[in-house]
C-alpha positions as CSV (number, residue, x, y, z in Angstrom):
1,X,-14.6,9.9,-41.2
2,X,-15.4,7.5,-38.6
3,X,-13.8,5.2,-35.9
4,X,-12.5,1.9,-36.9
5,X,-11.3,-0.8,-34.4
6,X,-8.0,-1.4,-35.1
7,X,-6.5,-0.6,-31.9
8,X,-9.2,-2.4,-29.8
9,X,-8.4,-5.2,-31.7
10,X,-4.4,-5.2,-30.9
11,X,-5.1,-4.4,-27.4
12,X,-7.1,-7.6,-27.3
13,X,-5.1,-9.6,-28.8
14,X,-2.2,-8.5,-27.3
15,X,-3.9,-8.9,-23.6
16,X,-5.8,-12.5,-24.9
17,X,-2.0,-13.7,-26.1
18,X,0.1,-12.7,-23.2
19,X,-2.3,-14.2,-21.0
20,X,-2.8,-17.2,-22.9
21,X,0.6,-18.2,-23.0
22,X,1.4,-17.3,-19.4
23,X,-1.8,-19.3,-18.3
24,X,-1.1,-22.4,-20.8
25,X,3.0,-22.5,-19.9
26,X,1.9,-22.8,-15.9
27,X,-0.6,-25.3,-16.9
28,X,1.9,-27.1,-19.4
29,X,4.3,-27.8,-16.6
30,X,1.5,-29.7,-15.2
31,X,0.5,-31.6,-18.5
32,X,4.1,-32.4,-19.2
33,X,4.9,-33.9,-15.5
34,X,1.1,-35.7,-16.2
35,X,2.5,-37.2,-19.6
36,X,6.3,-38.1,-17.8
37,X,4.5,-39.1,-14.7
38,X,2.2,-42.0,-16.7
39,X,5.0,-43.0,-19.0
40,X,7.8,-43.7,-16.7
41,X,6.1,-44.2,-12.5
42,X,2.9,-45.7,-13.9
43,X,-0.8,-45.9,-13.2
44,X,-0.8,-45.7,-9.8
45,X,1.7,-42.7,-9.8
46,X,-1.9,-41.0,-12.1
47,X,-4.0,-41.9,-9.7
48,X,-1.9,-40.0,-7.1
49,X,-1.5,-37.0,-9.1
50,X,-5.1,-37.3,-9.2
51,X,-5.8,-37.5,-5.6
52,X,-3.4,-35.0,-4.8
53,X,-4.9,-32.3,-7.5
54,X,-7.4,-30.8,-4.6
55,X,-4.7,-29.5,-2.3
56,X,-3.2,-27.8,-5.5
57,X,-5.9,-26.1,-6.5
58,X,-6.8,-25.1,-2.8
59,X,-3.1,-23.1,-2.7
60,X,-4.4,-21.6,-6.0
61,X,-8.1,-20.6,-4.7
62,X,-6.9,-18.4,-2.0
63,X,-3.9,-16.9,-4.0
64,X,-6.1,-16.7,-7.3
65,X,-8.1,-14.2,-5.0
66,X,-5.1,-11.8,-5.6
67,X,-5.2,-12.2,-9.2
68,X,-7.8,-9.4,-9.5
69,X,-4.9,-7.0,-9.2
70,X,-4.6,-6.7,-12.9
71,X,-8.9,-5.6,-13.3
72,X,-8.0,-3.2,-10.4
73,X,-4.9,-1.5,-12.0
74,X,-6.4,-1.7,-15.3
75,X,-9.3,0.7,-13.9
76,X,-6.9,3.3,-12.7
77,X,-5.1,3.3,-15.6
78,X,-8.2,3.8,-17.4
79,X,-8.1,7.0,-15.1
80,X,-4.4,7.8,-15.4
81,X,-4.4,7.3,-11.7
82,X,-0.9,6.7,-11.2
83,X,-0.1,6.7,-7.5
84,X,-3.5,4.5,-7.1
85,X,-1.8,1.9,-9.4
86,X,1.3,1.6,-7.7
87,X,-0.6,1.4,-4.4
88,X,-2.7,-1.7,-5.3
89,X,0.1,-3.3,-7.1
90,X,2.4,-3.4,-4.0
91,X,-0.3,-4.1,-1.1
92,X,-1.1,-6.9,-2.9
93,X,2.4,-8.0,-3.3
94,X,2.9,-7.9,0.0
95,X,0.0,-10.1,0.5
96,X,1.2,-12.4,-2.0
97,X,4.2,-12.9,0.1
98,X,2.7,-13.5,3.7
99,X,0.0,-16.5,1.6
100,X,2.8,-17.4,-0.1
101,X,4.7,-18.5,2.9
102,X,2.3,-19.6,5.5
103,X,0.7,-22.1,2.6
104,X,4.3,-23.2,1.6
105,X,5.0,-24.3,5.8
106,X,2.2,-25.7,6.5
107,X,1.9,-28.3,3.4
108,X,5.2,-29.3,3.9
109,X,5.0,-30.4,7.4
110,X,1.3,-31.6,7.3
111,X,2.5,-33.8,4.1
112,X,2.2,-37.0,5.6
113,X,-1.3,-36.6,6.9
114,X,-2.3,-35.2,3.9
115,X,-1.5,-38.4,1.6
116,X,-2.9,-40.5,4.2
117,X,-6.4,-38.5,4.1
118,X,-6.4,-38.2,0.7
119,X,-5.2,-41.8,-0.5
120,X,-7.1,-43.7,2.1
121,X,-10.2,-45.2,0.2
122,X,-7.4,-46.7,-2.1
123,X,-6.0,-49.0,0.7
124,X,-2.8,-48.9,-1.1
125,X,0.2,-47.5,1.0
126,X,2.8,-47.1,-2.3
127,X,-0.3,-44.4,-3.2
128,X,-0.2,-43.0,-0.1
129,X,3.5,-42.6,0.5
130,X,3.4,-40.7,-3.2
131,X,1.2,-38.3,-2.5
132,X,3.1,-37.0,0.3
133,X,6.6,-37.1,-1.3
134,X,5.0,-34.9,-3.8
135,X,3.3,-32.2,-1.5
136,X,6.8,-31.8,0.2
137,X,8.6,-31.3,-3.0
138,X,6.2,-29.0,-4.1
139,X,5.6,-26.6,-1.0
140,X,9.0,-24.9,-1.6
141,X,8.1,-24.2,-5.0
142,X,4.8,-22.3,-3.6
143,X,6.0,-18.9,-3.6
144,X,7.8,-18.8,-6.9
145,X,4.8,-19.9,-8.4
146,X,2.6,-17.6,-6.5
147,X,4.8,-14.8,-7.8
148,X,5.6,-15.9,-11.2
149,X,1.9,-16.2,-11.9
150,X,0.8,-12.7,-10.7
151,X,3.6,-10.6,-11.9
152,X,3.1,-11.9,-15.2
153,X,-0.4,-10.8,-15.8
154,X,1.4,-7.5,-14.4
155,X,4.0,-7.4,-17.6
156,X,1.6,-6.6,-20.0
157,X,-0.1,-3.6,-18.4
158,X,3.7,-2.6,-17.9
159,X,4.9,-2.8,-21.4
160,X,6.8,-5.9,-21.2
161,X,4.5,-8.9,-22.5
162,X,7.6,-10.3,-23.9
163,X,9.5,-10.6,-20.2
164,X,6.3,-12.8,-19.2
165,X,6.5,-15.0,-22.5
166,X,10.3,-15.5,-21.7
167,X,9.5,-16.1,-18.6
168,X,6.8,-19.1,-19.0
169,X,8.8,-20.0,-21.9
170,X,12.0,-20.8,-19.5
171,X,10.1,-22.6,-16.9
172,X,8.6,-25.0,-19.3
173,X,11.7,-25.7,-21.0
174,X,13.4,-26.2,-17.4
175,X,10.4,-28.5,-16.3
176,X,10.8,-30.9,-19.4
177,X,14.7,-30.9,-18.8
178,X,13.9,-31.0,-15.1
179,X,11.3,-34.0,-15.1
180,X,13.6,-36.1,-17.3
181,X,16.5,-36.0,-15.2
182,X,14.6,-36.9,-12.3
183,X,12.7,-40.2,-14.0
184,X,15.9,-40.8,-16.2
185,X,19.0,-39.8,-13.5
186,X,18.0,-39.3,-10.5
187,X,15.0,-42.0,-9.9
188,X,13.2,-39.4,-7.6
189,X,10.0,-40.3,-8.2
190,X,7.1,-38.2,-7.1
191,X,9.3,-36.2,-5.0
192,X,11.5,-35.6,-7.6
193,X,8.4,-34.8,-10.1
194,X,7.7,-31.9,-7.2
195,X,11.1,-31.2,-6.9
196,X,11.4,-30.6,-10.8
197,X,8.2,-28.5,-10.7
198,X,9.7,-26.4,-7.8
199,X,13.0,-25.6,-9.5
200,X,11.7,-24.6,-13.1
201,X,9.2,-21.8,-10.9
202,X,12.4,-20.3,-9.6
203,X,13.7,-20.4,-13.0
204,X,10.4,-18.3,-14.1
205,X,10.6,-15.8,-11.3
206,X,14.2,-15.2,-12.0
207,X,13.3,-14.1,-15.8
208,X,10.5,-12.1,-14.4
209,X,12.4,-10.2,-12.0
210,X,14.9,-8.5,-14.5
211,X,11.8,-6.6,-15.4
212,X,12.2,-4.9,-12.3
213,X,15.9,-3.8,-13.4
214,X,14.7,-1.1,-15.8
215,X,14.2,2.6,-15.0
216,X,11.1,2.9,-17.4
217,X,9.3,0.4,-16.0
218,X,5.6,1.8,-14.9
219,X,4.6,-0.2,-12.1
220,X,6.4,0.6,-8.8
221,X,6.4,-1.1,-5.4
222,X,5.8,1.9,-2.8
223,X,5.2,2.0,0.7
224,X,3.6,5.1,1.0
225,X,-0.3,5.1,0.8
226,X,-1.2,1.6,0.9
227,X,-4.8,1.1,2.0
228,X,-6.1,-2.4,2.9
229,X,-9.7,-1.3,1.8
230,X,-7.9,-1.5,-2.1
231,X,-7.2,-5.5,-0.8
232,X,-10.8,-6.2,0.1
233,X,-11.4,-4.5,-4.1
234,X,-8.6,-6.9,-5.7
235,X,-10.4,-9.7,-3.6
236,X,-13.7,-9.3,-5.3
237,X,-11.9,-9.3,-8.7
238,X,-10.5,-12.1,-7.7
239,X,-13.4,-14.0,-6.3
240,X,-14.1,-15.4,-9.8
241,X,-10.8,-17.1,-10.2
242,X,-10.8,-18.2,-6.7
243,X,-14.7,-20.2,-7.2
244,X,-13.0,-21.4,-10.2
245,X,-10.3,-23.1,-8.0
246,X,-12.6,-23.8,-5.0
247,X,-15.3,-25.7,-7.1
248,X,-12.3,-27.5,-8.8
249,X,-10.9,-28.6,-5.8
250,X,-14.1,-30.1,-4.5
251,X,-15.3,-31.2,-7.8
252,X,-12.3,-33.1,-8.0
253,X,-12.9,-34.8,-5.0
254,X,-16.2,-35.6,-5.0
255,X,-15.7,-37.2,-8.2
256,X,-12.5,-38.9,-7.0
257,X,-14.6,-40.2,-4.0
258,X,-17.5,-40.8,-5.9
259,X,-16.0,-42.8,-8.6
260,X,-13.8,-45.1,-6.0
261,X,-17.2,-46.0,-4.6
262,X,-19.0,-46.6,-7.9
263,X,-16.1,-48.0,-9.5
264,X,-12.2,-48.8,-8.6
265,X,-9.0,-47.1,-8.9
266,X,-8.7,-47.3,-12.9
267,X,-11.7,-45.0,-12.6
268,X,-9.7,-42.3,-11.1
269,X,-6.9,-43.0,-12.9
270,X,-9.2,-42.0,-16.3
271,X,-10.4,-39.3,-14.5
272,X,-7.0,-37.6,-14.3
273,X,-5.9,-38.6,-17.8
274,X,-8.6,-36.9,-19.2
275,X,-7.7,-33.6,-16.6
276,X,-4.1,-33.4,-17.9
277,X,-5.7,-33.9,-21.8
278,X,-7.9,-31.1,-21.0
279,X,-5.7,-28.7,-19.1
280,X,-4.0,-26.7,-21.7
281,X,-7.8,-25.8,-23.4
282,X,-8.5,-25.1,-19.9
283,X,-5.8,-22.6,-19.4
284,X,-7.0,-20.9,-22.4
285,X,-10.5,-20.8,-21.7
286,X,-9.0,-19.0,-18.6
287,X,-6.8,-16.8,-20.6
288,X,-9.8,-15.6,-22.5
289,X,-11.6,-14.9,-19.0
290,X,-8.7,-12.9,-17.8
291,X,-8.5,-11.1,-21.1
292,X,-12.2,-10.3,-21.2
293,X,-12.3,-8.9,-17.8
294,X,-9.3,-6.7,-18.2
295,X,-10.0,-4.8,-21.5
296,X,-14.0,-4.5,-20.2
297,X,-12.9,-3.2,-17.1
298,X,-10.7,-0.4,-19.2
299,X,-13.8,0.1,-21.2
300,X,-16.1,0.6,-18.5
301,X,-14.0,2.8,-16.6
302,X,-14.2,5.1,-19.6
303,X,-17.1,4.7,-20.3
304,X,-16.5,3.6,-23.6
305,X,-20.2,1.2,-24.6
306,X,-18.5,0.9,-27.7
307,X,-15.8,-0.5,-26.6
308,X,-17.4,-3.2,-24.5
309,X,-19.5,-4.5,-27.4
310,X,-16.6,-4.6,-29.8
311,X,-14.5,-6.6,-26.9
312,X,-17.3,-9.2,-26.3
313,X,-18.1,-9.7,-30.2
314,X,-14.2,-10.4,-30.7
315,X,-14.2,-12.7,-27.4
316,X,-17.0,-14.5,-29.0
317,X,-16.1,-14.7,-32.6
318,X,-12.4,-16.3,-31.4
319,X,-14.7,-18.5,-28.7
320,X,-16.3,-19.5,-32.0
321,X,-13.3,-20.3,-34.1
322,X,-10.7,-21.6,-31.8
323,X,-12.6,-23.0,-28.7
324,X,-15.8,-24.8,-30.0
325,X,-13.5,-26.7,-32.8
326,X,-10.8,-27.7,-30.5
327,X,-13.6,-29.6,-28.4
328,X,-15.0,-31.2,-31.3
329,X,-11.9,-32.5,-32.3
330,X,-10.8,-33.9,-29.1
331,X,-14.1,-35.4,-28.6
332,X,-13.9,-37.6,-32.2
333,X,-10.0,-38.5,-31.6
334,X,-10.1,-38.9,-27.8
335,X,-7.5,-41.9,-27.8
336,X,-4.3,-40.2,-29.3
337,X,-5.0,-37.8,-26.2
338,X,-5.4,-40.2,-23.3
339,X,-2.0,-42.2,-25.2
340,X,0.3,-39.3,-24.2
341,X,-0.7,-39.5,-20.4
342,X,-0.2,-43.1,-19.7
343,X,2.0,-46.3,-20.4
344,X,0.8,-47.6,-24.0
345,X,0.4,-51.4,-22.1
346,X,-2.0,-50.0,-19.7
347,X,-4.9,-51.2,-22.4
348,X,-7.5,-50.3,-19.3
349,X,-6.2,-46.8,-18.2
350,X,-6.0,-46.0,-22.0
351,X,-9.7,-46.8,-22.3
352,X,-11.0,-45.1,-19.9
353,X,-9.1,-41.9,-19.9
354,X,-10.3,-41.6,-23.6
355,X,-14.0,-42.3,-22.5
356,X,-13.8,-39.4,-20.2
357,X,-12.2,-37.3,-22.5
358,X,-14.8,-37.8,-25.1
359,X,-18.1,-36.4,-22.8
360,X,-15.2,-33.8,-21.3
361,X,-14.9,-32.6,-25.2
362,X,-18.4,-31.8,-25.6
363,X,-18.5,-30.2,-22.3
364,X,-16.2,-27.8,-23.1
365,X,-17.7,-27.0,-26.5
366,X,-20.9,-25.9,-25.0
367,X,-19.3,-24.1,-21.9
368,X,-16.9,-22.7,-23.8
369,X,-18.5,-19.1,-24.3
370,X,-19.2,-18.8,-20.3
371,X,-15.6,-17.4,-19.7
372,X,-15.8,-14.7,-22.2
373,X,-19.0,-13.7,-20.7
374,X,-18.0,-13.9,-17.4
375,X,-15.3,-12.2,-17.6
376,X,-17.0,-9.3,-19.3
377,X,-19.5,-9.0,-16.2
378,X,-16.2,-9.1,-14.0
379,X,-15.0,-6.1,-15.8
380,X,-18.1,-4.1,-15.6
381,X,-18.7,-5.0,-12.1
382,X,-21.7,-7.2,-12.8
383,X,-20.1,-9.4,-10.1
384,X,-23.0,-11.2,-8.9
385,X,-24.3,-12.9,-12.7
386,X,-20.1,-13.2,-12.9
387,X,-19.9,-15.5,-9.9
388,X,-23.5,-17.1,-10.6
389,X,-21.8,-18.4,-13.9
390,X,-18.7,-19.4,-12.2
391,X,-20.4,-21.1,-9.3
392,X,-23.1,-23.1,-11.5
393,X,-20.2,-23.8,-14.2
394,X,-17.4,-24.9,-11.9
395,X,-19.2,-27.0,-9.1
396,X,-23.0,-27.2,-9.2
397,X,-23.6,-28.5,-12.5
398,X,-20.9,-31.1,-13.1
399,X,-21.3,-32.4,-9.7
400,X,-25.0,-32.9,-9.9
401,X,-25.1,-34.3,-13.5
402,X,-21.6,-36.5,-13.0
403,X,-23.3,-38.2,-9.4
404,X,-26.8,-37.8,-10.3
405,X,-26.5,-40.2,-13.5
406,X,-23.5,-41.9,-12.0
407,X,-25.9,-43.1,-9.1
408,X,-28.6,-43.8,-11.7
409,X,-25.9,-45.9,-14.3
410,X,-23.0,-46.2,-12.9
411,X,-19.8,-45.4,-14.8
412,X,-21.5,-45.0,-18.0
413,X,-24.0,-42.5,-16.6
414,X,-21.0,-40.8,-14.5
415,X,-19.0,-39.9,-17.8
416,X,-22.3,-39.2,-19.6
417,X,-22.8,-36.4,-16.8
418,X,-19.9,-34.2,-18.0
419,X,-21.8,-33.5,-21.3
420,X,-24.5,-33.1,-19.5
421,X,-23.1,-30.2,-17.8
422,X,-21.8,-28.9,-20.4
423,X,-25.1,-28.2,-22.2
424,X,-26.5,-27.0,-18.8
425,X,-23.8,-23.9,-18.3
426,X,-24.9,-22.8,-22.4
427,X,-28.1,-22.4,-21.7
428,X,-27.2,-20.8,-18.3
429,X,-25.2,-18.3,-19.8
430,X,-27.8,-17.3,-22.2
431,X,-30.5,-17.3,-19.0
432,X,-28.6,-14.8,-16.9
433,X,-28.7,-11.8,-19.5
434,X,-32.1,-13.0,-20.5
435,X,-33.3,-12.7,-16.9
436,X,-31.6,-8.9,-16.3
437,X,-32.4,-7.0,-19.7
438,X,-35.7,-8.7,-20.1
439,X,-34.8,-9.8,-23.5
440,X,-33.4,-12.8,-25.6
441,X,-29.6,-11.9,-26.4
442,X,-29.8,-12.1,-30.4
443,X,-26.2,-10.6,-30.7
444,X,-22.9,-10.6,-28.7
445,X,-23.8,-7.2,-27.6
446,X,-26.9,-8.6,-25.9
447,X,-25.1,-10.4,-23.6
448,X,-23.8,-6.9,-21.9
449,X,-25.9,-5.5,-19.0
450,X,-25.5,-2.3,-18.6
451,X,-28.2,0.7,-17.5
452,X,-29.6,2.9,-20.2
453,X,-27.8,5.6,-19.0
454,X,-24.4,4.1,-18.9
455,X,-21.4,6.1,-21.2
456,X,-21.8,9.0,-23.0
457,X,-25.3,9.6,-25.1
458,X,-24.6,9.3,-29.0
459,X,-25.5,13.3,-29.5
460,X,-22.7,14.2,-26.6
461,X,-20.2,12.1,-28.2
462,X,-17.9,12.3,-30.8
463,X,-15.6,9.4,-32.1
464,X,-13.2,9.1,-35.1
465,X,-9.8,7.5,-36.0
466,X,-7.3,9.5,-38.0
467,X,-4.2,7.9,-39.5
468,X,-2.2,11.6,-41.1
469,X,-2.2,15.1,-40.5
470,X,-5.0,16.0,-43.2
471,X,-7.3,13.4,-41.3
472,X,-6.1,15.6,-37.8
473,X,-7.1,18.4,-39.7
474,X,-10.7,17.5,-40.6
475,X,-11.2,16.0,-37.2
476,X,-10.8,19.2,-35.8
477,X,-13.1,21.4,-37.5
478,X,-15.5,18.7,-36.9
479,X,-14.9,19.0,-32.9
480,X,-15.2,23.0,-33.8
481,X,-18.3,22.2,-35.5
482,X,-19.8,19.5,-33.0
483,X,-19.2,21.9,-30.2
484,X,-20.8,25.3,-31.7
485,X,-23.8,22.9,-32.1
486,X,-24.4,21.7,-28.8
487,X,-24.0,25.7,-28.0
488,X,-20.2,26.1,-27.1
489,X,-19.1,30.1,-27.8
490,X,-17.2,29.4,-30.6
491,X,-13.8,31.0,-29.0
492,X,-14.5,27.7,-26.3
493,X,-15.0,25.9,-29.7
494,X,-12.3,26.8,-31.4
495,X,-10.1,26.2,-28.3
496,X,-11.5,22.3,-28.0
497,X,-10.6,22.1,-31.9
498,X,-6.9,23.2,-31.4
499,X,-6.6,20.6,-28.4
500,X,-7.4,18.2,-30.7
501,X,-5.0,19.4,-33.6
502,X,-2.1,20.1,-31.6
503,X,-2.1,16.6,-29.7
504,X,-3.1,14.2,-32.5
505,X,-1.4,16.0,-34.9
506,X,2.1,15.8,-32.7
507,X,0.9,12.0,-32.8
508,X,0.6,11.0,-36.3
509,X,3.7,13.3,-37.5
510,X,6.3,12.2,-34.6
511,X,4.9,9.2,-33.2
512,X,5.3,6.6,-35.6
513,X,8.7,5.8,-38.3
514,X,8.5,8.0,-41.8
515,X,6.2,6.0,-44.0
516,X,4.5,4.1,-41.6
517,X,0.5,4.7,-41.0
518,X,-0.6,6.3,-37.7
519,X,-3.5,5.3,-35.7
520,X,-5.1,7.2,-33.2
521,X,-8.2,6.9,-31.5
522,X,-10.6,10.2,-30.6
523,X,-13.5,9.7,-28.4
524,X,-14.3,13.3,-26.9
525,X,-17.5,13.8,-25.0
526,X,-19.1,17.5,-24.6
527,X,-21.7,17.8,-22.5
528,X,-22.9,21.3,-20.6
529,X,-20.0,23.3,-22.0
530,X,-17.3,21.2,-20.4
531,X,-15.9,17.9,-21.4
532,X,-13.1,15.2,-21.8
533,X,-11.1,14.6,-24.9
534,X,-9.2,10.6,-24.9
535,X,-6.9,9.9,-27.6
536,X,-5.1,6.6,-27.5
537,X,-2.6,5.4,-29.9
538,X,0.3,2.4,-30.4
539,X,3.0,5.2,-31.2
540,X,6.4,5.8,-29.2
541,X,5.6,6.4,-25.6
542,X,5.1,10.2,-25.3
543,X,4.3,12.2,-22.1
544,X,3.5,15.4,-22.6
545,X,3.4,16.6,-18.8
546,X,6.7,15.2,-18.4
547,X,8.0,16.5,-21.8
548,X,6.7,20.2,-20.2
549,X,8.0,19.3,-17.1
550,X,11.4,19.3,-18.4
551,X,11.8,22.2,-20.7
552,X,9.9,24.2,-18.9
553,X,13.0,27.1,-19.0
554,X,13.8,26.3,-22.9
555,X,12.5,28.7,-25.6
556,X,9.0,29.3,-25.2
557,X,8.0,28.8,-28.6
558,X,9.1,25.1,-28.7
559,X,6.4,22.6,-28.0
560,X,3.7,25.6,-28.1
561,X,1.4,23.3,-28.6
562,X,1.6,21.1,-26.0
563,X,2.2,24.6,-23.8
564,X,-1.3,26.0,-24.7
565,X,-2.9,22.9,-23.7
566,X,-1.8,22.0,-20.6
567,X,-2.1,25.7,-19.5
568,X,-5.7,25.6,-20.9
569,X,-6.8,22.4,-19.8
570,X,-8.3,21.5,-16.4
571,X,-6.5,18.3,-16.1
572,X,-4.0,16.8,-18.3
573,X,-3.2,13.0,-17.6
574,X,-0.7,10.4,-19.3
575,X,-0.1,6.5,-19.4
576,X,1.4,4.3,-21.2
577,X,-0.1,0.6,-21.0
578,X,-1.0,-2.5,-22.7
579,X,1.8,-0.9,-25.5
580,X,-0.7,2.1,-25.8
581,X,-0.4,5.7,-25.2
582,X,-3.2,6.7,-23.4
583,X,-3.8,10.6,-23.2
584,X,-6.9,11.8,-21.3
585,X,-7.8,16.0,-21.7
586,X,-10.6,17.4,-18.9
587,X,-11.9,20.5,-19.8
């Protein structure tokens, strides 16, 4: 028998999905007030939207550094670590509510100084007076959409993915409904765009909050133990997200300034149609990152090499498929694109916007497999090659190829640059593994760095997947056998076999519905007569401490199983996450 990935796979999937769609529905309200904002304000309305984008992502930088909350908890989890996990989750929510806030007061009284900084190279006041009607219909909307972001990255570590898909689901359906009325009704204009923006977050957080309703939720908001030192380790998770944001933010206005000095305002204007073209593939680029640096951080917390080069070959073989393609395709059909962002007539704004999204297409093809590496060296704390990637990715490169060539040829060389980039962060990525294991990454695994010495060494560890009770059965006398051959007594032996009979066999015979196939993962690791036994499964949640807990005065000889080990064991520990039972057995 041997292990197979089945469950790494669904874990992956499920955390890649959940995220993707929470990620791409935030992002979608923006693409969809993008598409309304061009077809019914205009061009110059765009260009605003454009201008404006830097103070957005500047609110997202330093609440982004909270988003490392789900690495963190994910690593306790990893541990069974309860308490710990409540205690990051609610310092940080209290966090989240102080930025959320101060950020919201002071963009909605500095609004009017803001759109004059921001649209003064255009010399055109209508620009101006837009860009501040939007930043005060948006800064009431700050904290929903802090909150509706994090909490639901939390759902899926708390066995409620569906909550956060309802939840993005409702606000985008409530921004198109809400953006509609407002250019169709209410003639709001930008405010009302902001205003529309603001009211489908609230509509989000509502959905979210339900979650909070049920008793068997696994996350709780405490009080008691909170350390700010846990704070300072979310905000190193959640550095990566935040250079993403930063580097955006001046990115976007570098280019913004560079290109109304090089060109005019239609230049902008392109600039941002081919931003709202490119903002959902974005947002799942950003999904995979998320994705890649939860599961590795679960992996790495365990121990589990394996693991981590199964997750990264599966990052990269959907990278491959999905990714890659979508960039190609944009890149040969780049007009259809820049159509749905701006007024057909605008034969100019049309043009440009598809030139840009042409060289932004093969950016992202060749950038595309820097997030799943990235986010693999977040999760293994590799944190420095994480944030070199992110830096160089984000900011560096694009700024110095898009100015360097746009000095040298103008617009052409300007759009040019992006593609430039592009190429740039590939090889990059394949540098900064090169560089730390002294050799050419041939392989996904390659990419990893990792000491020698890190997880279990293959003659200490045993690893299998059993579906039924005759395939619990021969697991166990292999554990008997593994153990009498590293030089366990064979009582000790026979004890470690019956630990794992008794728990995956309760597993595979009560966990799952009458005909269907269990599967349940062993990894056990022996080493100097003493060892931990993991078994993770997608069954009905099950907690044997809990179970014990509360027939602890029934008849003896019910659950004797579960009885002998927990009285046996040094440490028994429980969770259920991510729609997994996790069990962990120290010996």
């Amino acid at each position: 028998m041997k292990s197979d990935t089945h469950l790494l796979n669904k874990m992956f999937m499920g955390i890649l999905i959940t995220n993707a769609i929470s990620i791409v529905a935030g992002i979608a309200c923006v693409m969809i007030d993008g598409i309304v904002t061009g077809q019914f304000l205009g061009p110059d309305a765009v260009a605003a939207s454009g201008l404006l984008q830097p103070v957005v992502m500047l609110i997202n930088l330093f609440g982004g550094v909270l988003g490392g909350v789900g690495v963190m908890c994910t690593r306790y989890m990893g541990k069974a670590q309860r308490d710990r996990v409540d205690q990051v989750f609610s310092i940080v929510m209290i966090a989240a509510a102080v930025y959320a806030v101060l950020s919201a007061l002071l963009v909605f009284f500095l609004a009017p100084w803001l759109g004059s900084v921001l649209g003064a190279k255009t010399g055109d006041p209508q620009i101006v007076k837009m860009i501040s009607d939007y930043l005060r219909g948006y800064a009431p909307g700050i904290f929903f959409t802090r909150f509706t972001q994090l909490l639901s990255g939390i759902m899926m570590l708390d066995n409620d993915k569906k909550r956060s898909m309802m939840a993005m689901v409702s606000t985008l359906i409530a921004d198109i409904v809400f953006d509609l009325l407002n250019v169709t009704v209410f003639n709001g204009g930008m405010f009302g765009m902001a205003v529309a923006t603001t009211l489908s977050n609230v509509v989000g957080f509502t959905v979210i909050m339900t979650h909070y309703l049920r008793k068997d939720r696994l996350i709780h908001f405490t009080w008691k133990g909170l350390k700010l030192k846990d704070l300072g380790d979310v905000g190193l998770r959640g550095i990566p997200h935040a250079i993403n944001m930063g580097c955006q933010a001046l990115r976007t206005l570098v280019f913004n300034t560079f290109l109304l000095a090089i060109a005019d305002t239609m230049a902008v204007t392109g600039l941002s149609i081919a931003n709202n073209a490119f903002s959902i593939i974005f947002a799942l680029m950003l999904g995979m990152f998320v994705s890649t640096s939860i599961l590795s951080s679960l992996m790495y917390s365990e121990e589990d090499r394996r693991g981590l080069e199964h997750s990264i070959t599966q990052a990269m073989k959907i990278t491959a498929a999905v990714f890659i393609v979508l960039g190609l395709l944009i890149s040969i059909f780049p007009k259809p694109f820049a159509m749905l962002f701006v007024e057909p007539d605008a034969v100019a704004a049309v043009d440009q916007g598809a030139a840009f999204i042409r060289y932004w297409g093969i950016q992202f093809m060749f950038m595309a497999l820097s997030f799943s590496v990235s986010g693999t060296y977040q999760g293994t704390m590799r944190l420095k090659q994480s944030y070199i990637i992110d830096i160089m990715r984000e900011g560096v490169l694009p700024i110095v190829c898009v100015v360097g060539l746009g000095i040298s040829f103008g617009l052409r060389g300007a759009e040019f640059g992006f593609a430039l980039a592009g190429i740039l962060t590939f090889v990059l990525t394949i540098l900064v593994p090169f560089v730390c294991n002294k050799k050419f990454p041939f392989k996904p695994d390659g990419f990893l760095i990792l000491p020698d010495s890190f997880g279990a060494k293959p003659e200490e560890l045993y690893e299998v997947t059993v579906h039924d009770i005759d395939e619990v059965i021969k697991a166990s006398e292999e554990v008997r056998i593994f153990c009498i051959e590293r030089g366990a007594k064979k009582a000790k032996a026979s004890m470690l076999a019956l630990f794992v009979e008794e728990m995956a066999g309760n597993t595979v015979l009560h966990g799952y519905p009458e005909g269907k196939k269990g599967n349940v993962d062993l990894r056990f690791v022996f080493h100097d007569d003493s060892g931990v036994i993991r078994l993770r499964d997608d069954g009905k949640p099950f907690d044997p401490v809990k179970w014990l807990e509360k027939n602890s005065g029934d008849d003896p000889a019910s659950g004797l199983g579960i009885r002998v080990v927990t009285r046996l064991a040094k440490n028994v520990n429980y969770m259920a996450s991510m729609e997994m039972n996790n069990l962990m057995i120290t010996l």
